[in-house]
C-alpha positions as CSV (number, residue, x, y, z in Angstrom):
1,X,97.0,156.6,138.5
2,X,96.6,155.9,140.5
3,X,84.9,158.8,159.4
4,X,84.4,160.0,162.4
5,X,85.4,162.7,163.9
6,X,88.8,160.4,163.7
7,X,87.2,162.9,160.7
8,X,87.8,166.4,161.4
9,X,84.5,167.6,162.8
10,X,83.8,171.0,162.8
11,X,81.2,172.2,165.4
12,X,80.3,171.5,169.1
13,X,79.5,168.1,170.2
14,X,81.4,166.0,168.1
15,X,82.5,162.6,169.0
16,X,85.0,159.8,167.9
17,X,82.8,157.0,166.2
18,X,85.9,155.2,164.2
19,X,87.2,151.9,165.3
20,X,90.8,152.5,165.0
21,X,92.7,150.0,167.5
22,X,89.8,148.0,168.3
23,X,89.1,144.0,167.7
24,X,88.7,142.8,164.1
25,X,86.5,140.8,165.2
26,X,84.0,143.5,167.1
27,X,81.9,145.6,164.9
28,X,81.8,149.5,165.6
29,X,79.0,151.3,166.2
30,X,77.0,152.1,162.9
31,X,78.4,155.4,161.2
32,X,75.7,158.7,160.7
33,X,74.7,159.3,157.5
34,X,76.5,162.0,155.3
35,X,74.4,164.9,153.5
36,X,76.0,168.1,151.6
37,X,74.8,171.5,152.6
38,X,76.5,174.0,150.8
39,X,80.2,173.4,150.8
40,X,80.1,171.3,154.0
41,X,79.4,168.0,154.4
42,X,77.6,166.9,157.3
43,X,76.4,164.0,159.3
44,X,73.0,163.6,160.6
45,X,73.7,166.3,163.7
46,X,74.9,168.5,161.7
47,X,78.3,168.9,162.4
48,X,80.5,169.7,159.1
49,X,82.6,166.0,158.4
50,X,86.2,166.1,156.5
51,X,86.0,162.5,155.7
52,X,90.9,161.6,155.6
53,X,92.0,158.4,154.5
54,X,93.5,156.1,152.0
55,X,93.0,154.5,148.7
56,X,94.1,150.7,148.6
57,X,94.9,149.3,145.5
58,X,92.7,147.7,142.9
59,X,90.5,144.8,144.9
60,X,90.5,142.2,142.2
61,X,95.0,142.4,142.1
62,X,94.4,142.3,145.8
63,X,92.3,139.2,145.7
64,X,94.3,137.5,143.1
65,X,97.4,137.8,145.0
66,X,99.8,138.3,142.4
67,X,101.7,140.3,143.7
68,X,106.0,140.9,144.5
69,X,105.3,141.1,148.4
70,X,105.6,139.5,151.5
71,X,103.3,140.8,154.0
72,X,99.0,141.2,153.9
73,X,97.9,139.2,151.6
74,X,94.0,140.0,151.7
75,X,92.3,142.9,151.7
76,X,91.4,142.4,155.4
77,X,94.8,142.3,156.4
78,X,95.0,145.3,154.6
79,X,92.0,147.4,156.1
80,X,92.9,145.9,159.5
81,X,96.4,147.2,159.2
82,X,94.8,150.8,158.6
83,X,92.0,150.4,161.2
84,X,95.4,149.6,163.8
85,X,96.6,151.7,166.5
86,X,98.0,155.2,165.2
87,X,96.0,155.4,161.7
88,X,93.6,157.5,162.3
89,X,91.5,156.4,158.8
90,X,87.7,157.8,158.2
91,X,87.2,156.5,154.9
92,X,88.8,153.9,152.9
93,X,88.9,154.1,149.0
94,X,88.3,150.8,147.3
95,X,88.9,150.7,143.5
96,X,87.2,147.8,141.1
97,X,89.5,148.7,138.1
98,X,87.0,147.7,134.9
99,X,89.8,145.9,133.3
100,X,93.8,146.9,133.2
101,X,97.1,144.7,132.6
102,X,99.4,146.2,135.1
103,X,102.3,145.8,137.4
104,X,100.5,142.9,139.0
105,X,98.9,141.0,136.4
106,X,95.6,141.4,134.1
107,X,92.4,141.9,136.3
108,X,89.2,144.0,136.7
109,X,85.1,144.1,137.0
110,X,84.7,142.8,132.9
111,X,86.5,139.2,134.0
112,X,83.5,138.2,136.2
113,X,80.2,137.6,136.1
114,X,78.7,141.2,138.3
115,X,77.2,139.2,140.7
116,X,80.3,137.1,141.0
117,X,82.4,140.2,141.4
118,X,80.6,141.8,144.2
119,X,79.7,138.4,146.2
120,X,83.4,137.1,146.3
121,X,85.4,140.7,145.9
122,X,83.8,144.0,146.7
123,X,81.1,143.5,149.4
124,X,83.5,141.5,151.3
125,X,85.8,144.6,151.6
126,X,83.3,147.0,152.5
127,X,81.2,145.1,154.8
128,X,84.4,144.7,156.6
129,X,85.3,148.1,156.4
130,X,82.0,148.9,157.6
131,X,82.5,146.5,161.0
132,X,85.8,148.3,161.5
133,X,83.7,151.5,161.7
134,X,85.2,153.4,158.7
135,X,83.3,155.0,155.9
136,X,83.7,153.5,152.4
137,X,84.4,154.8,148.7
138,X,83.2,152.4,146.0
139,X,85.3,153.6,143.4
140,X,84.7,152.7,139.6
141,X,88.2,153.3,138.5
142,X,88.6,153.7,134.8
143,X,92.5,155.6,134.4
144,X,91.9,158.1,131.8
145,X,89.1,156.0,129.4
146,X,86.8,157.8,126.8
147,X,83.7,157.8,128.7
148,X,81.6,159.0,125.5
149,X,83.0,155.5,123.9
150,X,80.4,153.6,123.6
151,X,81.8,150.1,125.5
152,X,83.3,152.5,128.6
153,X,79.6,153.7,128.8
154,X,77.9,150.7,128.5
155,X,80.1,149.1,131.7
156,X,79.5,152.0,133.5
157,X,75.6,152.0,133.1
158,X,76.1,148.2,134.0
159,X,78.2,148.3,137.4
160,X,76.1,151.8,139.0
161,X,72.7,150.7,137.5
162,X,72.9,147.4,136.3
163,X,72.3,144.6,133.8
164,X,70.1,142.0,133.3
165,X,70.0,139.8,136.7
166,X,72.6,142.2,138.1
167,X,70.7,145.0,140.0
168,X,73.3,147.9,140.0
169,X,76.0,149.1,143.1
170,X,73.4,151.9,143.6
171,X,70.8,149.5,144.2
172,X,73.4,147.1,146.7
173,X,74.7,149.9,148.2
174,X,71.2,152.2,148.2
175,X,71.3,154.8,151.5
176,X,74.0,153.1,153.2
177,X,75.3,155.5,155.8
178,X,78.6,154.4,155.6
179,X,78.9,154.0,151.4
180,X,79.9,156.4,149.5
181,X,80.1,156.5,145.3
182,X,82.9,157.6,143.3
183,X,81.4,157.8,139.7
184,X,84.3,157.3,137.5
185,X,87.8,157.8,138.5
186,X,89.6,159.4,135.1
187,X,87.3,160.7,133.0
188,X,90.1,161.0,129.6
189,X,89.8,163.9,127.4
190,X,87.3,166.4,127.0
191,X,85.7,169.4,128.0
192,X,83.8,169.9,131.1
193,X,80.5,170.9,129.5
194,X,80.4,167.8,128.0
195,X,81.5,165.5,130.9
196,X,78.7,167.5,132.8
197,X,75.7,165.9,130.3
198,X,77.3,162.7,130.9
199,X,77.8,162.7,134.7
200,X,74.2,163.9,135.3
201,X,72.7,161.7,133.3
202,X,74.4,158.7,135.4
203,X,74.2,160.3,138.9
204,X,70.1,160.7,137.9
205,X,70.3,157.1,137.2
206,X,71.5,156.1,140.5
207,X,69.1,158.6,142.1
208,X,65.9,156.8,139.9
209,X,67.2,153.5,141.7
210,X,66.6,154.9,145.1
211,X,70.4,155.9,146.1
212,X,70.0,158.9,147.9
213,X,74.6,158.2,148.7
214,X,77.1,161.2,148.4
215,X,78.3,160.8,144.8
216,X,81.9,162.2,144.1
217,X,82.8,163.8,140.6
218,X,85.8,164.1,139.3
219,X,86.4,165.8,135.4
220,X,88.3,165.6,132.2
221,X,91.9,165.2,131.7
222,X,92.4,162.6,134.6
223,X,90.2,164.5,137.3
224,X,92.4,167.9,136.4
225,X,89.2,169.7,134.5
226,X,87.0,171.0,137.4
227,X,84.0,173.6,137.9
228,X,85.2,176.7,137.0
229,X,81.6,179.1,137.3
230,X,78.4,178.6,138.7
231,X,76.7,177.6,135.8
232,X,79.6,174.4,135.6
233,X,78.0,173.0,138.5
234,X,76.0,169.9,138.5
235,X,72.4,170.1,139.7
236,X,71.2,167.8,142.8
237,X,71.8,167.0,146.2
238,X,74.5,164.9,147.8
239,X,77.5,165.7,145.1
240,X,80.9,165.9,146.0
241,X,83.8,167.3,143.7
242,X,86.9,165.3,143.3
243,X,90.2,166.2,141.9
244,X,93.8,164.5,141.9
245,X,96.8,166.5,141.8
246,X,100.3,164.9,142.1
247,X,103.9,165.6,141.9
248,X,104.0,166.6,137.9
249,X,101.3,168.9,138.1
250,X,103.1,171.1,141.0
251,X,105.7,173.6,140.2
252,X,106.2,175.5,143.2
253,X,102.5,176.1,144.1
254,X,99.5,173.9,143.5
255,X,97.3,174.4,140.3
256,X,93.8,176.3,140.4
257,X,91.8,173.4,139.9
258,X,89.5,173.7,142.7
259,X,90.0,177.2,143.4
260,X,86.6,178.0,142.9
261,X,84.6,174.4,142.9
262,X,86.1,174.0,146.6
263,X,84.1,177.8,147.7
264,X,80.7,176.8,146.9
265,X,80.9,173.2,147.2
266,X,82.3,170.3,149.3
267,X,85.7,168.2,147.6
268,X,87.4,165.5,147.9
269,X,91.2,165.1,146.6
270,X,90.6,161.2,145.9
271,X,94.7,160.4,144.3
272,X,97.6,162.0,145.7
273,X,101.0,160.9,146.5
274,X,104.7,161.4,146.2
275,X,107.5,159.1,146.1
276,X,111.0,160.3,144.9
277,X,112.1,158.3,141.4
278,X,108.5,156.9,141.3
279,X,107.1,157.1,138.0
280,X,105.3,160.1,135.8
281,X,103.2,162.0,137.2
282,X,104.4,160.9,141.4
283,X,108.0,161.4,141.0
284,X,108.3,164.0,143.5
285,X,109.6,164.3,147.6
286,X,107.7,165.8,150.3
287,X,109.4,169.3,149.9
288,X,108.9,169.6,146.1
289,X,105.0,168.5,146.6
290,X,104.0,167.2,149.7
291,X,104.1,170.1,151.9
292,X,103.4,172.5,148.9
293,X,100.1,170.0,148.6
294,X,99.0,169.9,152.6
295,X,99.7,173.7,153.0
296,X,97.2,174.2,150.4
297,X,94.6,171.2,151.7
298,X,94.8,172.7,155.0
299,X,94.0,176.5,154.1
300,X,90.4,174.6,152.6
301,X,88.7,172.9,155.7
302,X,86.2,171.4,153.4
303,X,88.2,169.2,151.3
304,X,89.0,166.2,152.0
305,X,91.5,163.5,150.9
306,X,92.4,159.8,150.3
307,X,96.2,159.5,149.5
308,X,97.2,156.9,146.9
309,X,98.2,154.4,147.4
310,X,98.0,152.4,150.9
311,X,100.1,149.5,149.0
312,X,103.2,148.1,149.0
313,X,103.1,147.4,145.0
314,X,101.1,150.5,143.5
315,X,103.0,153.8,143.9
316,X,103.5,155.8,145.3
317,X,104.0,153.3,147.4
318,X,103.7,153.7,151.5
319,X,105.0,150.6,152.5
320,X,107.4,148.1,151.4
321,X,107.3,144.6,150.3
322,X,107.4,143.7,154.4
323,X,104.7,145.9,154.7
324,X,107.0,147.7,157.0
325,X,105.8,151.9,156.4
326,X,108.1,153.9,154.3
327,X,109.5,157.6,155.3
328,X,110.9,156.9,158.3
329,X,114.3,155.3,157.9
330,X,113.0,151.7,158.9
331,X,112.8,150.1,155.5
332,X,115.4,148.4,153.9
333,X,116.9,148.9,149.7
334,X,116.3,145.2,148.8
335,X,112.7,145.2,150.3
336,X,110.8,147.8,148.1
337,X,109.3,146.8,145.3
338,X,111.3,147.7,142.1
339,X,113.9,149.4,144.2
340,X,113.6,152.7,145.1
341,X,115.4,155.7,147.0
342,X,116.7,155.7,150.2
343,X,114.0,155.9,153.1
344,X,113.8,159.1,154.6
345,X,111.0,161.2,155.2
346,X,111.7,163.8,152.1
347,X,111.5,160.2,149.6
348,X,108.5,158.5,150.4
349,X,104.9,159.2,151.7
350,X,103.8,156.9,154.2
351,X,104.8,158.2,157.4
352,X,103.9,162.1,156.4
353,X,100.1,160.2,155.6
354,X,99.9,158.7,159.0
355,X,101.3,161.9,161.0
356,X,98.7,163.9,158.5
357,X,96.1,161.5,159.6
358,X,97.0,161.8,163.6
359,X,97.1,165.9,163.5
360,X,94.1,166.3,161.6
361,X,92.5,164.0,164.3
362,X,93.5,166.3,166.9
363,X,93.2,169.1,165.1
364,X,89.5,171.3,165.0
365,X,89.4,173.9,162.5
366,X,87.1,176.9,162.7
367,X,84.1,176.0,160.8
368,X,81.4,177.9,159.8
């Protein structure tokens, strides 16, 4: 649209390595490294990781700060306020939006110079990510853009692999335990097959540069076209399969997306959300979708999740303008941006993430 073992570990001798509660200004003990075997991923030990967490919103809106809020104004605040006691975050999801006019003004990647862009926007937010002891998703967030056109293909070549003077993310972020990539956020139309030629042709590009990272892949239609058969799979180590399902794509039961992707391989549901008279596709309430959506998660130990959107602008929304968290009858009408329903758990999402968050935490289950 829009970690660790905090992560669910699965396996003996796991131990808590996030920094959730502890001093901005102390770093956390370097993450393990992440590898896929089969449909697990593990860290260096290992142990089988489900990385839980939360997508912020886009980091140049962030950094601009034009936004209809009164509350954390920086993404520090931001990931601060998700590293603070009771969110139990492994991985935060950072989206560099290429260009878009939105809700909060017109921003993105294309209005810098690369270099520019990652010195002043995006290594800022995940180096401090990384101090906070939380894994990061570096997500190239195109909504729904005709990656065969030839000017979506060309900036996405330039911000994995780089341009002239500007080496490439996969060269920055090359083998950083705690870095993950998330190749292209919503691919538009098309057919799998074809997305496949595409996708593997970029993800070899970022392995020729020397980035051995977990890359995650989502497919056509918005991230809704996913492996169906073996042969649909993409070849390589370190992939990860991403889907996003929200509110308008569940009518009493989730959709078959990943039925099959999310047996052989590991998955992450990178966008999902609810928030009652939100907009297409998130209008929905926590018994319509949300439960219907965690029932489902929870049945597949080996997907994991960021929910969208850890914002009090982008909805679904999980805070309001006060940055006070929504679904638990705190907020206030006049405080949320654009309105909204009444706070209650069935209307919004925020509180159901964090409880999520704090029982998957204490939570172990059965792995292989």
């Amino acid at each position: 649209m829009a970690p660790l073992l905090a992560l669910s570990a699965i396996g003996a001798g796991a131990e808590s390595a996030g920094a959730a509660g502890s001093s901005a200004s102390s770093a956390a003990a370097p993450l393990p490294a992440l590898h896929v075997e089969g449909k697990w991923i593990r860290d260096a030990s290992g142990h089988a990781v489900t990385l839980r967490g939360v997508s912020v919103a886009d980091l140049d809106a962030i950094h601009n700060g034009d936004r209809d809020q009164s509350g954390p104004t920086t993404v520090f605040d931001i990931i601060d306020r998700g590293c603070s006691s009771g969110w139990d975050i492994d991985v935060f999801r950072l989206p560099v939006h290429p260009e878009v006019t939105d809700e909060t003004g017109s921003h993105g990647w294309l209005h810098y110079a690369p270099q520019d862009y990652f010195e002043r926007i995006l290594d800022p937010a995940v180096q401090h990510a990384i101090r906070r002891g939380k894994y990061v998703i570096v997500d190239w967030h195109y909504i729904g853009a005709d990656w065969r056109d030839a000017a979506v293909e060309s900036s996405t070549e330039a911000f994995w692999l780089g341009k002239g003077a500007w080496p490439g993310v996969a060269v920055r972020y090359a083998n950083q335990p705690s870095v993950l990539f998330e190749l292209f956020n919503e691919p538009g139309g098309g057919s799998w097959s074809d997305w496949k030629v595409t996708a593997q042709r970029w993800i070899a590009g970022i392995r020729a540069r020397g980035a051995g990272n977990l890359v995650i892949v989502g497919g056509p239609v918005w991230s809704q076209v996913m492996p169906q058969r073996p042969s649909d799979l993409l070849s390589g180590p370190n992939i990860v399969y991403a889907s996003h399902v929200y509110p308008a794509h569940v009518h009493g039961a989730m959709p078959p997306w990943i039925d099959f992707v999310s047996s052989v391989a590991p998955v992450m549901m990178t966008e999902w959300g609810f928030e009652k008279d939100g907009p297409m596709p998130v209008n929905g309430t926590a018994s319509s979708y949300g439960r219907i959506f965690r029932t489902y998660i929870d049945a597949h130990p080996n997907v994991g999740w960021t929910a969208w959107c850890f914002d009090s602008v982008y909805r679904p929304v999980m805070f309001d303008t006060a940055w006070v968290l929504l679904g638990n009858g705190k907020s206030t009408h006049t405080s949320r941006f654009g309105g909204g329903a009444e706070d209650t758990a069935e209307n919004y999402m925020g509180q159901f993430v964090k409880d999520w968050l704090a029982e998957a935490k204490a939570k172990r289950p059965p792995g292989p």
